[in-house]
C-alpha positions in Angstrom: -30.9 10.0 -41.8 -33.3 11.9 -39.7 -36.1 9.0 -39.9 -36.2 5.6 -39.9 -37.2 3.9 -43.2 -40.1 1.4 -43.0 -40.7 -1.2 -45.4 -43.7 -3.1 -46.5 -44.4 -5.9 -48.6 -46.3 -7.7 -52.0 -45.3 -11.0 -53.2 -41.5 -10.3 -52.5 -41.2 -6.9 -53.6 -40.4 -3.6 -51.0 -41.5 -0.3 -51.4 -40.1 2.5 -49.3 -42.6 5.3 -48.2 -40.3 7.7 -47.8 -39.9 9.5 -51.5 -36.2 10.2 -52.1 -36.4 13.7 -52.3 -38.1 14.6 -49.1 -35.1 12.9 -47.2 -31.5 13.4 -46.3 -30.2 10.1 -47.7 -27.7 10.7 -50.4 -28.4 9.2 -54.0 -25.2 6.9 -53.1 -26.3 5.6 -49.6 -29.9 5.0 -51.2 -28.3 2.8 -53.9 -26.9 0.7 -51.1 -29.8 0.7 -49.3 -32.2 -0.4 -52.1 -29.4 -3.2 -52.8 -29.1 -4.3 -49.2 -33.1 -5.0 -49.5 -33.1 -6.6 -52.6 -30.3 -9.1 -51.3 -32.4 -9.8 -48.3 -35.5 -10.4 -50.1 -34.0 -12.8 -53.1 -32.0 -14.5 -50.2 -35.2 -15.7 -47.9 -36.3 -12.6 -45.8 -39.6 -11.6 -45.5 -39.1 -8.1 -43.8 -36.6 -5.7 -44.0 -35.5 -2.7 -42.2 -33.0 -0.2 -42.1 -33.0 2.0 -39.1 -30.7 5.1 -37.9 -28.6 4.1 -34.8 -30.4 6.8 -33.1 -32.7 4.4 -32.7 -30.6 2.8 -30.1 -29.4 5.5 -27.8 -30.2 4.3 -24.3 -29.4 0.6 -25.3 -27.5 -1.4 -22.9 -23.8 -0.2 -22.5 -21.1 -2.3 -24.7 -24.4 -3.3 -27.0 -25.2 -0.1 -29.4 -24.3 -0.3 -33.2 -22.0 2.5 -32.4 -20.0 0.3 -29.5 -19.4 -2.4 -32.7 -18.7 0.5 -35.3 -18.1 3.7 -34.1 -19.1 5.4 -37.2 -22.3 3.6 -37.5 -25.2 4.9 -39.6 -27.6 3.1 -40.1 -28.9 -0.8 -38.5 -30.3 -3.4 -40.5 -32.9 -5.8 -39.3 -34.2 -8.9 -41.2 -37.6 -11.0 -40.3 -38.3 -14.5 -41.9 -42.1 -16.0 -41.5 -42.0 -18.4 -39.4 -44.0 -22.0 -40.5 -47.8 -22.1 -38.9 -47.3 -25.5 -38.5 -44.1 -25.0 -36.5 -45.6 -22.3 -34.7 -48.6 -24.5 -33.9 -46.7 -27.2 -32.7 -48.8 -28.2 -29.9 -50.9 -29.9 -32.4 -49.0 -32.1 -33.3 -48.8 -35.7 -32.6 -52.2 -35.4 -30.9 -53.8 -39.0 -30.8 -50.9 -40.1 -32.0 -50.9 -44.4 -32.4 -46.6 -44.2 -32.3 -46.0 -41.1 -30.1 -46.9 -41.6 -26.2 -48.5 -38.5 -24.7 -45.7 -38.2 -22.6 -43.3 -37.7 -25.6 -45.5 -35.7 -27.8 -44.5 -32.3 -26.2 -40.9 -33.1 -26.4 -40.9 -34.0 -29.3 -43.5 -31.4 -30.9 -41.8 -28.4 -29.1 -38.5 -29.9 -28.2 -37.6 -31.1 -31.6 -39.9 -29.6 -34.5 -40.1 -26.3 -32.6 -37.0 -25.7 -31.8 -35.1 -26.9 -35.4 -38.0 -25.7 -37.9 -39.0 -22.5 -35.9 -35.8 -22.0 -34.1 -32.5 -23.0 -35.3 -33.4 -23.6 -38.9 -34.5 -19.2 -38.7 -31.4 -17.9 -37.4 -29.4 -19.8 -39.5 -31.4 -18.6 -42.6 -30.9 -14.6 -40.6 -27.3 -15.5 -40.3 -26.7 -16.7 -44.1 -28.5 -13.6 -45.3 -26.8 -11.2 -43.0 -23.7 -12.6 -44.4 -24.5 -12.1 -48.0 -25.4 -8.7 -46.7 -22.0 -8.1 -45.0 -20.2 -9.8 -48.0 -21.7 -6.9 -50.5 -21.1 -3.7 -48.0 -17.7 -5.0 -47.5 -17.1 -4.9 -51.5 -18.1 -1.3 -51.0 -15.6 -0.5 -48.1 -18.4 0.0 -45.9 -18.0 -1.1 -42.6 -20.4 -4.0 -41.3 -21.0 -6.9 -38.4 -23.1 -9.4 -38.7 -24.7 -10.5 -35.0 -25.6 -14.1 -35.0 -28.5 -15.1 -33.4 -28.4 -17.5 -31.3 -25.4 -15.9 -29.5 -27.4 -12.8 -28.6 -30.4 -14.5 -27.5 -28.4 -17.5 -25.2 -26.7 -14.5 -23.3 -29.3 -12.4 -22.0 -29.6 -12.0 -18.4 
């Protein structure tokens, strides 16, 4: 695929820019493609992308789709919204008559933060990257799914 495919949104629905017929992308691979999106979008996520692993020549050695899966293609990558109230957390618990001050941070960014904005994200990424895996697996395509968490506690 000689460019990336970008996808925008409308109450849940996708449409890809990129008309069929003025790419390289086989009427098979699109199939998959338009059903890796549609299983993203009924299973939670609010953006999805499919990129060529071009896209990731120069990235750190041992960590390009290519050093998972040699014969890579393509790389999927899923957003979910995160909650304004979650995002805003500092709000919370201000004048507070149960929650001291001193608390009210950790609890606000410590707790509500990091579960509603943080764990309870990735885990929701992780499920639908599973379903995702799941399906191209049923295909005999290979696939890895990268949790979260894991990539983001091990950066330098």
């Amino acid at each position: 695929m000689g460019r990336d495919e970008e996808v925008r949104f409308n109450e849940r629905e996708w449409v890809n820019p990129l008309p069929l017929e003025n790419t390289n992308i086989s009427r098979k691979t699109a199939g998959v493609k338009d059903k890796v999106k549609e299983i993203a979008l009924n299973e939670g996520a609010c953006k999805v992308g499919i990129a060529s692993v071009e896209r990731f020549e120069g990235a750190p050695k041992g960590h390009a789709p290519t050093d998972f899966i040699p014969d890579a293609k393509s790389v999927v990558s899923l957003g979910v919204r995160l909650l304004d109230t979650a995002v805003e957390w500092d709000k919370l618990f201000r004048n507070s008559e149960i929650v001291p001050e001193e608390l009210r941070v950790m609890l606000a960014q410590g707790y509500i933060y990091e579960t509603v904005a943080y764990s309870m994200v990735n885990t929701r990424l992780e499920q639908i990257g599973l379903s995702i895996a799941l399906f191209l697996e049923k295909k005999d395509i290979d696939q890895c799914v990268s949790p979260q968490p894991l990539i983001c506690t091990m950066r330098p």
